[in-house]
Every structure is written in structure tokens, then in C-alpha cells.
N, C-alpha and C positions, 0 to 999 in steps of 0.2 A: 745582448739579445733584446730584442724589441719588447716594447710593454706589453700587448697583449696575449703574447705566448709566454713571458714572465707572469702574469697576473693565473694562468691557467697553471701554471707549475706552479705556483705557491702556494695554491689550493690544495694542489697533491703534495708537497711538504710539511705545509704546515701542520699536520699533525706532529712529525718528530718532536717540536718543541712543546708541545700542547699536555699542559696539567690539568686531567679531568676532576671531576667533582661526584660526590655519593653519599650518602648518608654513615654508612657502614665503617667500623672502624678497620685498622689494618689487622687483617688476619696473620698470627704467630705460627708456623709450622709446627713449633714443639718439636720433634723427634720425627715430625715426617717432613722435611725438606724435598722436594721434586730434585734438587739440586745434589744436598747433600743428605743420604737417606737416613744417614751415620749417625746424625748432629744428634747431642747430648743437650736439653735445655742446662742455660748457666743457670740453678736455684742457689749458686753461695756468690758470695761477693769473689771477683778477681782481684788482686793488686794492679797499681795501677802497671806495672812493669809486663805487667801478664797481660793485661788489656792494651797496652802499646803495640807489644806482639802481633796479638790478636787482628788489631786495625789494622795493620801492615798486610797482613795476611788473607785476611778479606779483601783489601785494598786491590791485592795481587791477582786474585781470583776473578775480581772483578775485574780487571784491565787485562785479563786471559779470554772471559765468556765475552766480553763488548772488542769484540778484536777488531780494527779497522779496517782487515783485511778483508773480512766479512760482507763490505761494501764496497770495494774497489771497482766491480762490474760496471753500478750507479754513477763510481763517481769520472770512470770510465768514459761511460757515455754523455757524462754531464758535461763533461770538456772538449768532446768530439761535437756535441752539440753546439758548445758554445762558441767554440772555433770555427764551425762548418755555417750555421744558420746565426751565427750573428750581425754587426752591426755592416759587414761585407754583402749578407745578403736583401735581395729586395723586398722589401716588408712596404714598401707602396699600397698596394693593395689591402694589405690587411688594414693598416692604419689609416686611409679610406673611408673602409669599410666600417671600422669601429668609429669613425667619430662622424658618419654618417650617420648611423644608431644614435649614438649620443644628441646630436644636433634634432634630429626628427624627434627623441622623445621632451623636445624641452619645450615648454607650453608658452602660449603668448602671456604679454606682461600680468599680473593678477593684483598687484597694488604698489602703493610707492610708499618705502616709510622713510620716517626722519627723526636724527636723534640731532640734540642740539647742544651744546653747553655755551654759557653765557658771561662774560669777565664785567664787572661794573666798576666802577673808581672815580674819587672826584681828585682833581689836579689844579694847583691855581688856580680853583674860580671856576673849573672847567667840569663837566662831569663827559666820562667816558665810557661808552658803552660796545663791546663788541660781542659778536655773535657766532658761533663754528657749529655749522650745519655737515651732518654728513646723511647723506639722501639716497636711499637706494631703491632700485627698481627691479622687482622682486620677480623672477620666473621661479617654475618648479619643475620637474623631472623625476620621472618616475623608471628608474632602475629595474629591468626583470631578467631572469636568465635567458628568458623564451623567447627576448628578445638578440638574442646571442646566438644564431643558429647556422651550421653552412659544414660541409667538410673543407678543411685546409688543407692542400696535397703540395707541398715543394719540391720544385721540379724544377733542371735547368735555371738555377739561379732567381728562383720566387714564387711566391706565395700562390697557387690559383686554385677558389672557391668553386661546390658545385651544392645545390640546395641539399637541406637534410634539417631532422627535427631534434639532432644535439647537436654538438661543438666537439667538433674534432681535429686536431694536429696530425699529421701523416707525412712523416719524412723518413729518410734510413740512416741506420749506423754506419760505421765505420767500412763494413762491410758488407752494406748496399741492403741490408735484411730490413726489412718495414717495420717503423716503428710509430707505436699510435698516441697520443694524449687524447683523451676524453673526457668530455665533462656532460653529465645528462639529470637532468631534475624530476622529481615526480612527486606527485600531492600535492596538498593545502599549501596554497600562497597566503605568509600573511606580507603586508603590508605596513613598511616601519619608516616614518622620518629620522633619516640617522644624524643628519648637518649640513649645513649651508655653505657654501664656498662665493666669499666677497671678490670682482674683480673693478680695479680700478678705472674709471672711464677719464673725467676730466677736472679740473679744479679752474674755481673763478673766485675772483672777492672782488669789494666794492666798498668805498669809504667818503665820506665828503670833508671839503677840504680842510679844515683843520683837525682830522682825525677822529674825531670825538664820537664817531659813531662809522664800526667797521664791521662787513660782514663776509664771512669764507665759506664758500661750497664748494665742499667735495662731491663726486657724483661716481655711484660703484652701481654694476652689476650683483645683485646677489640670487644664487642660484640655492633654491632648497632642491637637496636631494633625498630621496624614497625609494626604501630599496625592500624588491618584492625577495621575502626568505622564504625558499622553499621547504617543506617539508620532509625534504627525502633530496640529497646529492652526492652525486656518487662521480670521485675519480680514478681513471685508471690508465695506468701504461705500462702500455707490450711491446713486446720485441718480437715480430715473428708468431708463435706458437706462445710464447713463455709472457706470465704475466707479471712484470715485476714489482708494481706495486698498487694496489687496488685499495679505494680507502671509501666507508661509506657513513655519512653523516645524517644525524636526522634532526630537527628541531620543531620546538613546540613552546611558539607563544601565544599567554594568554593574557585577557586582559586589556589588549592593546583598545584605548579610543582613538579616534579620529587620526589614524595610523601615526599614532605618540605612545614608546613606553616610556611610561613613568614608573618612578623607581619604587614610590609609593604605593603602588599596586598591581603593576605589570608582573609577569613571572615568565620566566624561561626553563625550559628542560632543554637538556643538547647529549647526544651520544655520538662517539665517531669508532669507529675500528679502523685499524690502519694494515691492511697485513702487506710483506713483503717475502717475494719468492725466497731472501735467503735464511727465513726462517724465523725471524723478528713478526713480533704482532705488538701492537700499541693501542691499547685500549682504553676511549674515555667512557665511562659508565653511569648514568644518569647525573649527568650534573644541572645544578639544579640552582634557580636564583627566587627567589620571593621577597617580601617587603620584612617578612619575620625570621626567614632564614637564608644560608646561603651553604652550598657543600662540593665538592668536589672528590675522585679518585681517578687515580689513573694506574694503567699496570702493562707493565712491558716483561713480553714473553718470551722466549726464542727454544724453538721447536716444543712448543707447549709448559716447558716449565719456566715457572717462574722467577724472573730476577728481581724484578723491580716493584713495589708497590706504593705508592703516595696516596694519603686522603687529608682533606681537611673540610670541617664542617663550623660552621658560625652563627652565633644567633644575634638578631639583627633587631635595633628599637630607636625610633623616630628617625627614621628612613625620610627624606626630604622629600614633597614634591615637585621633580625634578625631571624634566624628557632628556635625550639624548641630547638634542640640540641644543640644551641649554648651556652645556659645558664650552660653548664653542669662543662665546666671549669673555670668559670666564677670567681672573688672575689668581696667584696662589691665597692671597687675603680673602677674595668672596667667595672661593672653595673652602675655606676655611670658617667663615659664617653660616654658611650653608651649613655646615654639619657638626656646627658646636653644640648641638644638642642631641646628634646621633653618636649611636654606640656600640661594638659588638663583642661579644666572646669567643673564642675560637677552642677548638681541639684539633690536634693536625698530628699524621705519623707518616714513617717512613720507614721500611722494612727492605733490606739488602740481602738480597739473597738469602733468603729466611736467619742470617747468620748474626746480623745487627740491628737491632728495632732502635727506631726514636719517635719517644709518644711526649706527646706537651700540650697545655692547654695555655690561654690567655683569657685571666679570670676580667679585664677591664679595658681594652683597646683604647681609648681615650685617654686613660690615665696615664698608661705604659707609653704613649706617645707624649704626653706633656711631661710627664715627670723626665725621660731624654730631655727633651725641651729644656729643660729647667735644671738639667745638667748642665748641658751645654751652656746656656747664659751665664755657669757660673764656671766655667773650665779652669780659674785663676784663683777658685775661692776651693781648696782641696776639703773642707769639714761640708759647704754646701754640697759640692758637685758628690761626696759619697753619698749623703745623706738624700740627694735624690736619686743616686743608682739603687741605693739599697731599696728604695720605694719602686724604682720600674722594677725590681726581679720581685719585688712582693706579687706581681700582675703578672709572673711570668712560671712556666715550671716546664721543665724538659729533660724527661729522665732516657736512659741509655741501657737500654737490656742485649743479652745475646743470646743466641739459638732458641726465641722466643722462651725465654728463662722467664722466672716471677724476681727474680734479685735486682734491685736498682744498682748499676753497675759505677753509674757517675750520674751527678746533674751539670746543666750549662745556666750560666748565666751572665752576667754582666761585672764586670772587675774592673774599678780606677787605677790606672797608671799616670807616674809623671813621666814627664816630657822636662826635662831641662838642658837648659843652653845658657852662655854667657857673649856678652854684647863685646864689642872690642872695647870698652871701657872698663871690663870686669865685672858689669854687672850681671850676677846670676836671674833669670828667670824659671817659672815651672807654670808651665797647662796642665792639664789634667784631662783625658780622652778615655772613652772606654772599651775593653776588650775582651772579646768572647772569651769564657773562662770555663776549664773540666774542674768539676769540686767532686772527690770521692768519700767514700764513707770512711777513709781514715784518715780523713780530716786534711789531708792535703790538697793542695790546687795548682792546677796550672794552667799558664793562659792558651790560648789554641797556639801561638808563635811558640812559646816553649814545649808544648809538650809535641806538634806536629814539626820537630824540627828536621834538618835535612841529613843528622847524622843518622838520628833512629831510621827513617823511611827513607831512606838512601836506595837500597832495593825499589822500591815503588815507585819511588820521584824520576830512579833513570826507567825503570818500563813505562811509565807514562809519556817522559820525554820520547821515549823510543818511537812509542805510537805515533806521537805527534808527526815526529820526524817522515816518519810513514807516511801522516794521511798530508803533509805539506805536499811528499813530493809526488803524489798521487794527481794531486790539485795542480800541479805545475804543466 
């Protein structure tokens, strides 16, 4: 399928995957479950034999309520579409058209920069000087949805436009019924530099003749782009009468200068609802970014009660001053100075069917990533490499309750295992790597491989497989 009827359906996807943000922690049903009205809170410890059970068992329930089947209609149409209005049909026009827009909003040249790096060296007698210039000639372009307007109606083998003040897709199913894509904007525009896109033009150098002074220019294109975010967008797509999936976003930035957010002061809110006719709703709820905090929730419903709930919240200190676009030239080393003095905390949960909670905080981000770090440099030395896991799970805590119970059921955290092998000379070695680990309150532990193994969750591992199987040949 062609890029810009891909970019407009992504916008309508892209929620499924989408982890929101909130202040608020995860709410525990206790004893009122929407799901299970029955559920009893766990207040005593389980054995861990009981809790294996257990996970199998919600496992199942859950791979019952998310049934694949559920969306077969979607994925139906996703493949009638993709077969019918793909790369077979004429998207001439469309792609035209879009890069007509793109072409007219890109402004004449606004300045020329130049970076330069320099080699010096003296050689017999000789001193050496060379020079590597890359020179770019800077437009800008300013991205808005409103500039994105027309109905698309495919007909007879292509694409044809007729004016209008949203963007709309208008083709049929399988069985000729009309089906719409829309995309439409409303409110406050703000205005954001997101990143620049380098294109290469041409290369020259120049040297005199005994080399001793040499000079290279590269010569690019560089295009900054700005993209107007609307306050309010909304996608949707029908079949007919039926509206099968309607998704509405809003966003609210502040702060923004000289359309730069910087991370140091800028702030963001964003909300989305995703609902779809077959009963599924996907909620992101005020998530939220600032230079002192950062927080997130998200919660998936189907036919009003609740299966799913995620949140994590962060508190944030010496936040870089840093725009968007800075990250563009960026390597892992000066992302890494950048933020050697920033730091955050976290609290994160996650709530399955009212039936399994997982609540954990992260009392040091920084550290919990060096001290890994400093595992790892030492994976051959087994007394260092524990003695820095035992220091990341100091930064870390993640307890495991059920039926929004008060009883900590298990914690997770971090456990050295070896790794040994012998060379074909006989000699033995051993690494040392680390691996998620259930520690319960009778003092036992086991790693996620042993305790998630494929004997116990045998049942689960083939209903999962099963689905799979399902949703492959759906997609075929």
C-alpha cells in the first residue's frame, strides 16, 4: 500500500500499541472485580505451587477474553484492502499531490552552515595540513494537517480528488459496501521543530602538489522540519452504516519558544480513546511530560469492564537543556554526557484482570543502570558481577499481589547465573549473565526459565500457540 494512505492508517492504529500516562496509581478491585465479581483478595501468602497454578489460570482467561477472533472482521478488511488498493493500484495522483504540498511548503534557502574538522602533522621536514568541510544549505518547512485536505474516492483502478476541509480515504470492501478513512483537526495549533533531514548534493577537494595542504567539501541539503500539532484529532473508519474504529486525541503543549521544546521546560499533556465496534476501548489518560515529572496510564476495556490497567509515574532532576532536534546528530557516548547528571525515580503497576497486580518502584535510575553496567564489565569475575546485581536490585522493588490482596505474594529481581562451556582444548570457561528471578517469602527462588517452564504451562503455551495459529492464517 502506498505511503500516504499508510501514514493515515497508522494514525488510526497507532493507539493499539500506545502506553498512556497518569498520575494515579493502579486501582485494586478487592472483591469487586467487573470481570470476576467472586474474586476473594489473597491477604495470606500462597505457596509458590499455588501461585504457579494461579498464573496458568489467569494466563488462560486472559488468552479466552483477548480472543483473536474478536478481530478477524479488521483483519479481514486489512487484507482485502491490501490486496485490492495496493501497490497494483494507481496512487499517481495521490503521491502528486502529497509531494506537491510538501514541495510548496518548503521555503527559500535561509542560511548556509559549516562544520569543519581539521588533521595537522609534521612528516620529514614537511608540515601537513588538511581540512573536511561539510556545508549545508539550510530550507525549512513547516508541516500542518490543514494542509492535507481533499476527499479521496478510488474508482476504476485510482485514486481521484474532489475539494473538502478534512482528509478522507473512500473506497469499498470486498463486497462493494463504502468504506471511509478520515482524518480531521480542530483547535490550538502549536507549532514544534521536530528534526532535520540531511540530503547529499555533491563532493569536491583540492590539494597542492606535494599534498601538504588538502581540502574536502561535502555539499547537503538540510531540511528543517516543523510540525503544526493540533489540539484536537480525530480518526475514524466506517463500513457502510458501522463505525469500526473511532479514535480521539488531544494534546497540549506548553512552554514551547521559538517553536523548540526543550526538555528543560517544555511540558506536554496528551489523551487518546480508541474505541472499536467490537467492544474493545483503549484508553490513554492524561499523560503527562514536565522537566520535574513524567507519568503515564493506560487501560483496555471490552464491553466496559476492565481488563487491563498500566500506569507509571517518574520524578525527574537536572533534565538537560535539550530541543528535539538535538538528538538528530547525536551518538550513544554524547547521549550519554548529556545526561550524566540527570536522574529519575519511578513507581510503575500493572493490574490483569483485577486478578494479578504488579506494583514496583525504582528508588535510583542512574544507578540501577550503572551498577548493570558494571555487571556486565565484569561477567568473568562471578564475586564482582554479584556484588553489582545485589547493588541494581537495591534500586529496584517489584512485588506480586492477587485479587488485589494486601499479601506480597513473590518479589522479582535480578539473579547471576553461569554460563559454562569448554574450548576443544579442554579448557573450561564461565560468564556470568543475569536473570529475572521470583524470590517468595519461603525463601525460595526461581528464575523466570524455571519457574515459567513448558511442563507446568503446557495448557497455556498450546492456547496461545493456538491463537497464533489463528491470527497467522487470518493474515494470509
Amino acid at each position: 500500500m502506498k505511503k500516504y494512505f499508510l501514514m493515515a492508517a497508522a494514525l488510526l492504529l497507532g493507539a493499539v500499541c500506545m502506553v498512556s500516562c497518569g498520575d494515579d496509581d493502579v486501582e485494586t478491585p478487592g472483591g469487586n472485580d467487573p470481570i470476576n465479581p467472586d474474586v476473594t483478595p489473597a491477604n495470606e501468602v500462597w505457596a509458590p505451587a499455588k501461585q504457579k497454578q494461579y498464573l496458568e489460570d489467569v494466563g488462560m482467561e486472559v488468552n479466552q477474553v483477548f480472543n483473536v477472533e474478536d478481530f478477524r472482521h479488521y483483519i479481514e478488511l486489512a487484507n482485502y484492502v491490501g490486496s485490492h488498493y495496493g501497490d497494483d493500484y494507481d496512487w499517481d495522483a495521490v503521491e502528486d499531490w502529497g509531494e506537491g504540498i510538501l514541495d510548496g511548503l518548503m521555503s527559500e534557502l535561509i542560511r548556509t552552515d559549516k562544520k569543519t574538522e581539521t588533521n595537522d602533522y609534521d612528516y620529514e621536514g614537511k608540515h601537513y595540513h588538511s581540512a573536511y568541510n561539510e556545508i549545508y544549505d539550510v530550507y525549512r518547512s513547516t508541516i500542518l494537517a490543514s494542509n492535507f485536505r481533499g476527499h479521496w474516492t478510488a474508482r476504476n483502478g485510482k485514486w481521484t480528488r474532489t475539494d473538502a476541509d478534512d482528509l478522507q480515504f473512500i473506497f469499498a470492501n470486498k463486497s462493494g459496501q463504502q468504506c471511509v478513512l478520515s482524518l480531521a483537526t480542530s483547535g490550538k495549533v502549536t507549532k514544534v521543530h521536530m528534526f532535520h533531514y540531511d540530503e547529499w548534493k555533491n563532493y569536491e577537494s583540492e590539494s597542492n602538489d606535494d599534498w601538504t595542504n588538502y581540502v574536502s567539501n561535502e555539499y547537503y541539503d538540510r531540511t528543517e522540519y516543523t510540525l503544526g500539532v493540533p489540539e484536537k484529532i480525530e480518526v475514524k473508519l466506517t463500513e457502510g452504516e458501522r463505525t469500526l474504529v473511532h479514535q480521539v486525541m488531544t494534546t497540549d503543549l506548553g512552554s514551547i519558544t521559538n517553536e523548540e521544546f526543550d526538555l528543560s521546560r517544555s511540558t506536554l499533556t496528551f489523551n487518546s480513546t480508541t474505541t472499536f465496534d467490537n467492544g474493545y476501548v483503549i484508553t490513554a489518560e492524561n499523560v503527562k511530560y514536565a522537566p520535574s515529572s513524567a507519568s503515564l496510564k493506560t487501560t483496555i476495556t471490552k464491553n466496559q469492564a476492565v481488563l487491563l490497567t498500566a500506569t507509571l509515574s517518574c520524578g525527574l532532576s537536572n533534565v538537560p537543556a535539550r530541543t528535539l532536534n538535538d538528538w538528530y546528530d547525536l551518538d550513544d557516548d554524547e547521549l550519554e554526557d548529556i545526561f550524566a547528571k540527570s536522574n529519575a525515580t519511578a513507581a510503575f503497576s500493572l493490574n490483569v484482570l483485577g486478578k494479578v497486580q504488579l506494583k514496583g518502584t525504582i528508588s535510583d535510575l542512574h544507578k540501577l543502570v550503572d551498577y548493570i553496567d558494571e555487571a556486565n564489565d565484569n561477567d568473568e569475575n562471578e564475586q564482582a558481577f554479584k556484588n553489582a546485581l545485589k547493588k541494581a536490585n537495591g534500586c529496584l522493588e517489584a512485588v506480586i499481589y492477587y485479587n488485589g490482596g494486601t499479601a506480597k505474594q513473590a518479589t522479582m529481581g535480578l539473579e547471576a547465573i553461569p554460563d559454562r562451556w569448554t574450548d576443544w582444548e579442554g579448557h573450561t570457561y564461565t560468564e556470568w549473565y543475569a536473570e529475572p528471578t521470583l524470590y517468595f517469602p519461603d525463601g525460595s527462588s526461581y528464575s523466570f526459565e524455571e519457574y515459567f517452564n513448558e511442563d507446568d504451562f503446557k495448557d497455556l503455551i498450546d492456547a496461545v500457540e493456538e491463537q497464533g495459529e489463528i491470527a497467522e492464517d487470518m493474515w494470509d
